[in-house]
C-alpha positions in Angstrom: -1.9 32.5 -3.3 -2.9 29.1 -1.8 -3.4 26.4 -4.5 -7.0 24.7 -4.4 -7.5 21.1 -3.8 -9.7 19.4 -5.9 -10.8 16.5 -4.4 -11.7 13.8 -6.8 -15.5 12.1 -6.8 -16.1 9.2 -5.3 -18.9 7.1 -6.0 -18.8 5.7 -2.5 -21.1 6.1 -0.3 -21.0 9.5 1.4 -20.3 7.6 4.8 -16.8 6.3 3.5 -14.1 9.0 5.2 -11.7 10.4 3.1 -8.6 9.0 3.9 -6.2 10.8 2.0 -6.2 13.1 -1.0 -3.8 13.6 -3.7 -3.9 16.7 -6.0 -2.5 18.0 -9.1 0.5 15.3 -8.6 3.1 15.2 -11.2 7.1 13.8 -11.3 9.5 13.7 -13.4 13.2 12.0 -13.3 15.0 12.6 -16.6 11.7 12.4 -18.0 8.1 12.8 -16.9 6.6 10.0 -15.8 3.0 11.1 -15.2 1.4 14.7 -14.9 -1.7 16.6 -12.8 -2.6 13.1 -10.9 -5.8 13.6 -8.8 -6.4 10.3 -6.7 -8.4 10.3 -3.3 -8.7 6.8 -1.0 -12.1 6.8 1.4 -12.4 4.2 4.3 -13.0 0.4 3.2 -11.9 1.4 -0.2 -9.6 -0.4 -2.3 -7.5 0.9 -4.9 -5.6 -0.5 -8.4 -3.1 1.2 -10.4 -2.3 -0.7 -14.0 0.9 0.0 -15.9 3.5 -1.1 -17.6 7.3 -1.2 -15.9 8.7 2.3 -16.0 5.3 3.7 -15.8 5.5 5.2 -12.9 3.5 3.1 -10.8 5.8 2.8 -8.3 6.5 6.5 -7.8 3.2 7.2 -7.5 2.6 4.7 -4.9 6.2 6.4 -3.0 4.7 10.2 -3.1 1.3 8.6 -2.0 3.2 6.8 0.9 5.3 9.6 2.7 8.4 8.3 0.9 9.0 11.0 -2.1 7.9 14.2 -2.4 6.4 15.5 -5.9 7.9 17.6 -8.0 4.5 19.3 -8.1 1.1 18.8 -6.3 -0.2 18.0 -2.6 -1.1 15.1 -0.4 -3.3 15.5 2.5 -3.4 13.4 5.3 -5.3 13.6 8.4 -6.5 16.8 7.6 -2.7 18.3 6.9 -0.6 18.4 4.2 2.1 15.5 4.2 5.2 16.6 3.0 4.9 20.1 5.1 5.7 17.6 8.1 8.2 17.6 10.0 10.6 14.4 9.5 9.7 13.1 12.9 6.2 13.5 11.8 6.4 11.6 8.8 8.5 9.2 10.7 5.5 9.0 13.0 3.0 8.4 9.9 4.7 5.4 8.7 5.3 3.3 11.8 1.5 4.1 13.3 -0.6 5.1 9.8 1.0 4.0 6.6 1.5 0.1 6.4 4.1 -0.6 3.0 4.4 -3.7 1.3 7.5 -3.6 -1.1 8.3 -5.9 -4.0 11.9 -6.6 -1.7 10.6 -8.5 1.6 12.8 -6.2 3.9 13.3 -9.1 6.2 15.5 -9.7 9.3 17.7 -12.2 7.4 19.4 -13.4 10.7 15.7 -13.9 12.6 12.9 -16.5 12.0 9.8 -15.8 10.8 8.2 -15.3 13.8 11.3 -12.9 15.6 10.6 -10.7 12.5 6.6 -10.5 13.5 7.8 -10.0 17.1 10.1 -7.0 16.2 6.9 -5.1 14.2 4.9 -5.8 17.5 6.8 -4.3 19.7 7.4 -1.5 17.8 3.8 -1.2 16.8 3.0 -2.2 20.6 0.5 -4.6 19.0 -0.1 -7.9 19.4 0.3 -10.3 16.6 -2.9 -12.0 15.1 -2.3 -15.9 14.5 -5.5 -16.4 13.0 -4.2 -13.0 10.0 -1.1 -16.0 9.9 -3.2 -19.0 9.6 -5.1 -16.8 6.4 -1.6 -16.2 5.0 -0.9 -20.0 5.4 2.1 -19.1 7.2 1.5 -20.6 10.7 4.1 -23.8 10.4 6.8 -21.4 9.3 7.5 -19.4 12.2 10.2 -21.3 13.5 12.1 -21.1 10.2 14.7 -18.4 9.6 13.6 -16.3 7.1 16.7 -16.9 4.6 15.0 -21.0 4.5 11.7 -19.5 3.5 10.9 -19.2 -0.1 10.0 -15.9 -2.1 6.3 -16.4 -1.5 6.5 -17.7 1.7 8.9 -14.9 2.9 5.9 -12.1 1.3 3.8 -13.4 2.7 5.8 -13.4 6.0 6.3 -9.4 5.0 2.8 -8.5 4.3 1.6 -10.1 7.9 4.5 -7.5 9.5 2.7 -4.8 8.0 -1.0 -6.2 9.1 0.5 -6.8 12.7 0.7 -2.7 13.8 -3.0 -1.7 12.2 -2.4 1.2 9.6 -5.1 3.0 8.2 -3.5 2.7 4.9 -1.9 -0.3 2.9 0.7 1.1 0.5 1.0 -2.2 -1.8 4.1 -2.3 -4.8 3.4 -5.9 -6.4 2.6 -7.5 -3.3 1.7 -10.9 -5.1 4.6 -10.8 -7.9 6.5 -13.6 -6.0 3.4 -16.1 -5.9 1.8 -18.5 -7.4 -2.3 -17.4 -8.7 -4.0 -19.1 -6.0 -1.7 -17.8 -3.2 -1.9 -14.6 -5.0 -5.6 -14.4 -4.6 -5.6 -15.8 -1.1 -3.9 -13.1 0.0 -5.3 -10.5 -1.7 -8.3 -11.7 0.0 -6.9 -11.2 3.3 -5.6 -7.5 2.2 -9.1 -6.4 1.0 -10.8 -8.0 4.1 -8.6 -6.7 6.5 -9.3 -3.2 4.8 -12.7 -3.2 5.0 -12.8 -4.7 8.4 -10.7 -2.2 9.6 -12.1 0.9 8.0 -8.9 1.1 6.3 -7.7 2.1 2.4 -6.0 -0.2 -0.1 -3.7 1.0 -3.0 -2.1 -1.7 -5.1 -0.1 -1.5 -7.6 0.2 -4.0 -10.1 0.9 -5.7 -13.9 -2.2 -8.2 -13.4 -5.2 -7.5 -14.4 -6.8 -10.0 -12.4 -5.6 -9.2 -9.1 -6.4 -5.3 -9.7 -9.8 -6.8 -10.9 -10.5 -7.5 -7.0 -10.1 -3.7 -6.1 -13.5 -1.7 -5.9 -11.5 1.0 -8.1 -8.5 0.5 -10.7 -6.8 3.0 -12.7 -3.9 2.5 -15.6 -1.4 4.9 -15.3 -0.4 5.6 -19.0 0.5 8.1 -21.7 2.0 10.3 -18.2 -2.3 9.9 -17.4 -3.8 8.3 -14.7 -7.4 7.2 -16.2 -9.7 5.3 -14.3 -10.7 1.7 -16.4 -13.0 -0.8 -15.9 -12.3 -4.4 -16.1 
């Protein structure tokens, strides 16, 4: 018999699409991490996830992503269920729906800054936004090979790849871990307004408090729970 998804409430306004629902999600690796996870992210919404290393944030924000399947539970994505795709299909997903920020930048180490936004927009076949690189304060960089960049400089560098091709969805692991708190909240800025300028969805996670502060929603992911908190 077909398993029913129970899509979490929102308190949203009922205009917000649903973006993408997760149901009933649990995982384990040599021991569980977290257990019957329901999670759903609406247009313009942004998303935190609290927790402590080895929670399981992480994983969570891999099955959410296309990246790991779960040992039990669905994800739905544009109206199918994600990991009854085909590779190609979840291939397809990620380059053109699912923008990931990791806490490893991922790169070029051989390119400048700018040959590494180049390579996203031609595969995304969209063309970059200086003034998204002026926000990210990383317009005078561009000529720079990425290996001369600093950590935060080369995140930030990261995170405008992702913005460059449009997803629906940003997929964030730490994305300010590398920077100091002012450039941490600049661009976290920059991630929220592109999402709601964009109709988009947001899920961070994150150790700081105050950056998941800045997300309409946060959860903590503890005791194998995730519980929504308020900060």
């Amino acid at each position: 018999m077909e398993e029913a998804v129970q899509i979490p409430d929102s308190s949203l306004p009922v205009g917000n699409k649903l973006l993408l629902v997760a149901s009933n999600i649990s995982h384990a690796f040599d021991y569980t991490l977290f257990e019957h996870v329901d999670l759903s992210i609406h247009q313009r919404e942004t998303i935190a996830v609290l927790g402590v290393s080895g929670s399981g944030k992480s994983t969570l924000l891999h099955i959410l992503s296309s990246l790991l399947k779960p040992n039990k539970g669905r994800v739905i994505f544009d109206k199918g269920y994600l990991y009854e795709q085909s590779d190609r299909e979840l291939l397809r997903i990620r380059r053109e729906a699912f923008g990931i920020i990791f806490q490893s930048h991922y790169l070029f180490k051989g390119f400048t800054a700018l040959e590494n936004l180049e390579v996203a927009s031609i595969v995304a076949n969209r063309k970059i936004d200086y003034k998204l690189l002026e926000h990210l304060k990383i317009e005078q960089n561009l000529a720079q090979n990425v290996s001369e960049l600093s950590g935060g400089q080369q995140q930030r560098v990261s995170i405008a790849r992702v913005l460059i091709k449009k997803p629906k969805i940003i997929f964030a692991d730490e994305p300010t871990g590398n920077l100091d708190r002012g450039t941490a909240d600049e661009v976290m800025k920059v991630l929220i307004h592109y999402t709601k300028q964009n109709d988009g969805g947001l899920f961070v996670v994150t150790h700081d408090e105050k950056i998941a502060a800045m997300c309409d929603t946060v959860y903590r992911l503890q005791d194998k729970r995730l519980q929504p908190v308020i900060l």
